[in-house]
C-alpha positions as CSV (number, residue, x, y, z in Angstrom):
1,X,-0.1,50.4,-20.8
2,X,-2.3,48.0,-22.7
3,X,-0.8,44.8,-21.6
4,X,-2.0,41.5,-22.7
5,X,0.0,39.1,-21.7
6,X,3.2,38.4,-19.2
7,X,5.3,35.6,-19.6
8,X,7.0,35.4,-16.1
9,X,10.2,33.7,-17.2
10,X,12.4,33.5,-20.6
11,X,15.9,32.2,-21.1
12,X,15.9,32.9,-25.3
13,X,14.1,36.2,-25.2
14,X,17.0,38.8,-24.1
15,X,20.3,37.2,-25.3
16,X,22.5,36.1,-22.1
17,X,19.9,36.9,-19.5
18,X,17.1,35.7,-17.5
19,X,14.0,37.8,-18.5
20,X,10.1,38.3,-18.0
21,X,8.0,38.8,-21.4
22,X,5.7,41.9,-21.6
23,X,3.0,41.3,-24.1
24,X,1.4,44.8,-25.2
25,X,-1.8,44.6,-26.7
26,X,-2.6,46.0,-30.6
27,X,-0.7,46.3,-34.0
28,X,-0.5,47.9,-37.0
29,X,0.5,45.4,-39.1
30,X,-1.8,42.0,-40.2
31,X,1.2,39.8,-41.2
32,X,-0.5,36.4,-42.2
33,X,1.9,34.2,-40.1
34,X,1.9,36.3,-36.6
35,X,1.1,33.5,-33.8
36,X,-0.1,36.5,-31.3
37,X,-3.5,37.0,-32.9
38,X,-5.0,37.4,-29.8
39,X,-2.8,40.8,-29.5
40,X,-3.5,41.9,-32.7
41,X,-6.9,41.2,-33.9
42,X,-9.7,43.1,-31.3
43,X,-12.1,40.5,-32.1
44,X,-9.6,38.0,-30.2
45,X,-8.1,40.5,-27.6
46,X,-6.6,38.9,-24.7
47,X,-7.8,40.3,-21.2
48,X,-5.7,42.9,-20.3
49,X,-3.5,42.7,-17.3
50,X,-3.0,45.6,-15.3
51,X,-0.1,47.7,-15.3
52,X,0.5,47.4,-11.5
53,X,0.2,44.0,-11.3
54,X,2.6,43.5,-13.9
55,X,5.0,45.9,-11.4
56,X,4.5,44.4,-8.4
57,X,5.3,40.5,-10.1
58,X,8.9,42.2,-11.3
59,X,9.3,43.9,-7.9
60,X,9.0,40.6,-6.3
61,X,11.4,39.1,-9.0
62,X,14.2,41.5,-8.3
63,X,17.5,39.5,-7.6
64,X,16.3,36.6,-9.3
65,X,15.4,38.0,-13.0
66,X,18.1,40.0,-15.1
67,X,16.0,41.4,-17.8
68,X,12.3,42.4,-19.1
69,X,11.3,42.5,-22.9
70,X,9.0,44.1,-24.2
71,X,7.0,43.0,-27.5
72,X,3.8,42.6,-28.6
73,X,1.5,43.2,-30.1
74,X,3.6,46.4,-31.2
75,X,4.8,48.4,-28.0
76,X,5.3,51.8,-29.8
77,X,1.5,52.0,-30.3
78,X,1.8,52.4,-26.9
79,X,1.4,56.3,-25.3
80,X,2.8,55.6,-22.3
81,X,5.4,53.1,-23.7
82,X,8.0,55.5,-22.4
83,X,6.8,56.1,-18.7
84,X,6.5,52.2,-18.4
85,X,10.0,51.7,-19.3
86,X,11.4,54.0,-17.0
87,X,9.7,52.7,-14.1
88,X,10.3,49.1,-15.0
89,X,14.1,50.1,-15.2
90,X,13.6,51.9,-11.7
91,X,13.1,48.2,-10.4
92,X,16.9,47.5,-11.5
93,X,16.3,45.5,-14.5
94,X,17.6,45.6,-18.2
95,X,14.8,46.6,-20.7
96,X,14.9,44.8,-24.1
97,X,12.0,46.4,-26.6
98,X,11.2,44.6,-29.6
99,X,9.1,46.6,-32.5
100,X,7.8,46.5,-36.0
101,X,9.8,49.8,-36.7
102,X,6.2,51.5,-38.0
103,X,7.2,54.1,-35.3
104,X,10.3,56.2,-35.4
105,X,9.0,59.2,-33.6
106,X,8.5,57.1,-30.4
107,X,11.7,55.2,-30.6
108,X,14.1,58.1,-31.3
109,X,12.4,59.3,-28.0
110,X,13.7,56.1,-26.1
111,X,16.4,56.2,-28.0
112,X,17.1,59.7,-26.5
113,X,16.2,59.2,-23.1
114,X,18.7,56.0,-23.1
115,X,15.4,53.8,-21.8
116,X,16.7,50.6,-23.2
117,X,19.6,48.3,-23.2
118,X,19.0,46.1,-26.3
119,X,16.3,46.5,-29.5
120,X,15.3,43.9,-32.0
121,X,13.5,45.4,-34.5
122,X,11.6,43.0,-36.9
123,X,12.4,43.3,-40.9
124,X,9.2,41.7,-43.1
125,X,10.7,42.4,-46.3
126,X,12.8,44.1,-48.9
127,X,11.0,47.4,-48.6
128,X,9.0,47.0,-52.1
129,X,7.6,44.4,-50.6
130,X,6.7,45.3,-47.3
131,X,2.9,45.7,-47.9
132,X,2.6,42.5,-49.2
133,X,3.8,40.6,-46.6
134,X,2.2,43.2,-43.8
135,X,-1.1,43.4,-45.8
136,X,-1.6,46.9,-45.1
137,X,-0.1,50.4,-46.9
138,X,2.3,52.1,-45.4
139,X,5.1,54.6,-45.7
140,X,8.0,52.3,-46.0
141,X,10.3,55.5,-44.9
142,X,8.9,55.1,-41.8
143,X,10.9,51.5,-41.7
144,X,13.8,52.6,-43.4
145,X,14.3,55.4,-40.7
146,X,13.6,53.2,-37.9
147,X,16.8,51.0,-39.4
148,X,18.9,54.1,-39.5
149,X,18.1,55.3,-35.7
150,X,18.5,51.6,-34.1
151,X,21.9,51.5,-36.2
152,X,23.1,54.9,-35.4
153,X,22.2,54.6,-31.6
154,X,25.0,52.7,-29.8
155,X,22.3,50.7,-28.3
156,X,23.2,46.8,-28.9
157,X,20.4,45.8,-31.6
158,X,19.4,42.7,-33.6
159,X,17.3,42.7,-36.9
160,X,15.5,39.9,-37.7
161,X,13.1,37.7,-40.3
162,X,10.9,35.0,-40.3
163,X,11.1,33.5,-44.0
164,X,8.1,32.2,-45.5
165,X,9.0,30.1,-48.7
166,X,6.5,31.5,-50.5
167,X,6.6,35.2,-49.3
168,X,10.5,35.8,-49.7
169,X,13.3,34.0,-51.6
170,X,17.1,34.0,-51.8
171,X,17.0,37.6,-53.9
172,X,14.9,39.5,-51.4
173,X,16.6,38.2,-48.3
174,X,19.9,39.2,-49.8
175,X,18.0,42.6,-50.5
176,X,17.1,42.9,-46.5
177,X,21.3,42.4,-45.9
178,X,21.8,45.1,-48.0
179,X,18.8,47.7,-46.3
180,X,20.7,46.4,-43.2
181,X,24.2,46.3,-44.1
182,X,26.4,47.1,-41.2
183,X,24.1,45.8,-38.6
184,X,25.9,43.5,-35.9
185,X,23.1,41.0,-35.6
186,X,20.8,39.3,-37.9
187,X,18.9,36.4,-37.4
188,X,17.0,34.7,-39.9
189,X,13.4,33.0,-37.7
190,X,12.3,29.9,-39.8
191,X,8.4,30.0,-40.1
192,X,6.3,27.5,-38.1
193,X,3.2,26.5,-39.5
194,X,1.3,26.4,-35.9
195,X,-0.3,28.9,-34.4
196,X,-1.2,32.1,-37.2
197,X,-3.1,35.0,-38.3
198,X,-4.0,33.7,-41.1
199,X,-5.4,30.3,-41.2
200,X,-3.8,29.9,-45.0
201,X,-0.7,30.2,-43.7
202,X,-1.2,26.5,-42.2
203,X,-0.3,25.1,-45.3
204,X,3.0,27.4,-46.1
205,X,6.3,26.2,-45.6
206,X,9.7,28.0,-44.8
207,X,12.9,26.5,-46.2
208,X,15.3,23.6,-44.6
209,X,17.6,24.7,-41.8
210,X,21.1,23.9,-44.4
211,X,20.0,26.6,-46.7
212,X,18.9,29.3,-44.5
213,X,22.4,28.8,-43.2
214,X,23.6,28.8,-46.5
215,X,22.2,32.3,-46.8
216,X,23.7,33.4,-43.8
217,X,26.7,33.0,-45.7
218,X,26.1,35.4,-48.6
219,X,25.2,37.8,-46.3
220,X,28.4,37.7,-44.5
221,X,29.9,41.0,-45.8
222,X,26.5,43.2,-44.9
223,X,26.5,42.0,-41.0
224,X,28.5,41.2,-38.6
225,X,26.8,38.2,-38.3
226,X,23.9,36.1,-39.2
227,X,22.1,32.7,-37.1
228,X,19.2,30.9,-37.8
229,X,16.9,30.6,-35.0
């Protein structure tokens, strides 16, 4: 595993549980207001950390942790993504993954080897406008099967967005409820301006906390429900 970073305790990572953060190293996507550049762009790479030192920190957390997620970066670039999980449930723990979706392939096989307890898959867009906001082509079926298999799993599952005022608007979030509709969870991530891919995304906004509520609202009969985080 191409780890990059471990953050060795969470309490807002995996809902209701005390957690570790696995960073993996590497992504597809170049979304302009990431704030893990330094996973995403090789010319900032993090040092990698290696994978048994990452083991023996979570063996020695056993009884005192609940949980371990595991984001990135994206961690279904990841090979071995599969082999890690199984040996960091081994240890006892509850595995959360969180993903882009640009992989179906390597979730249905989690998904099919029950390997994890929760998934949070991040939405970018309405799916006409997913290379705009991810800034590189893709096969948007690719996301739109990665929806259906996290829905159709029975594994507990949250989608989420972060809203960029001038990337998506009232229409296209309403659109994402629909591409979602029957989900349990979505969570709506207001943008912050600090630490980003994209150094123009400094000056972007995302919209106040009363109407991103309010849009939780509208999308009350497509999920099951909606926060702002």
């Amino acid at each position: 595993m191409n780890i990059g970073g471990l953050q060795k305790v969470s309490l807002i990572d995996y809902p209701g549980e005390i957690c570790a953060v696995i960073f993996t190293r590497g992504c597809d996507f170049r979304c302009g207001y990431c704030y893990n550049a330094e996973l995403v762009l090789p010319e900032r790479y993090a040092e990698l950390i290696p994978e048994q030192e990452v083991l023996a920190f979570l063996r020695g957390r056993r009884g005192r942790l609940d949980a371990v997620t595991i984001t990135g970066g994206e961690p279904t670039w990841q090979a071995d993504l599969p082999g890690f999980i199984r040996k960091v449930k081994e240890l006892g723990f509850l595995v959360k993954l969180d993903t882009n979706g640009v992989n179906p392939e390597m979730l249905k096989e989690i998904i099919d080897r029950k390997r994890v307890d929760y998934i949070a898959m991040d939405i970018k867009a309405p799916l006409e406008k997913y290379r705009d906001v991810i800034n590189i082509n893709i096969d948007t079926r690719r996301i739109a099967a990665s929806i259906a298999l996290i829905m159709g799993s029975g594994v507990p599952c949250e989608f989420r967005t972060t809203v960029v005022k001038s990337q998506l608007d009232e229409q296209d979030i309403l659109a994402i409820g629909k591409l979602i509709k029957g989900a349990r969870r979505y969570v709506l991530q207001k943008f912050l301006p600090d630490k980003v891919l994209d150094a123009s995304f400094l000056d972007r906004t995302t919209y106040e906390e009363d109407y991103l509520r309010r849009l939780c609202g509208m999308l009350k009969n497509d999920v099951g429900e909606c926060a702002v985080r």
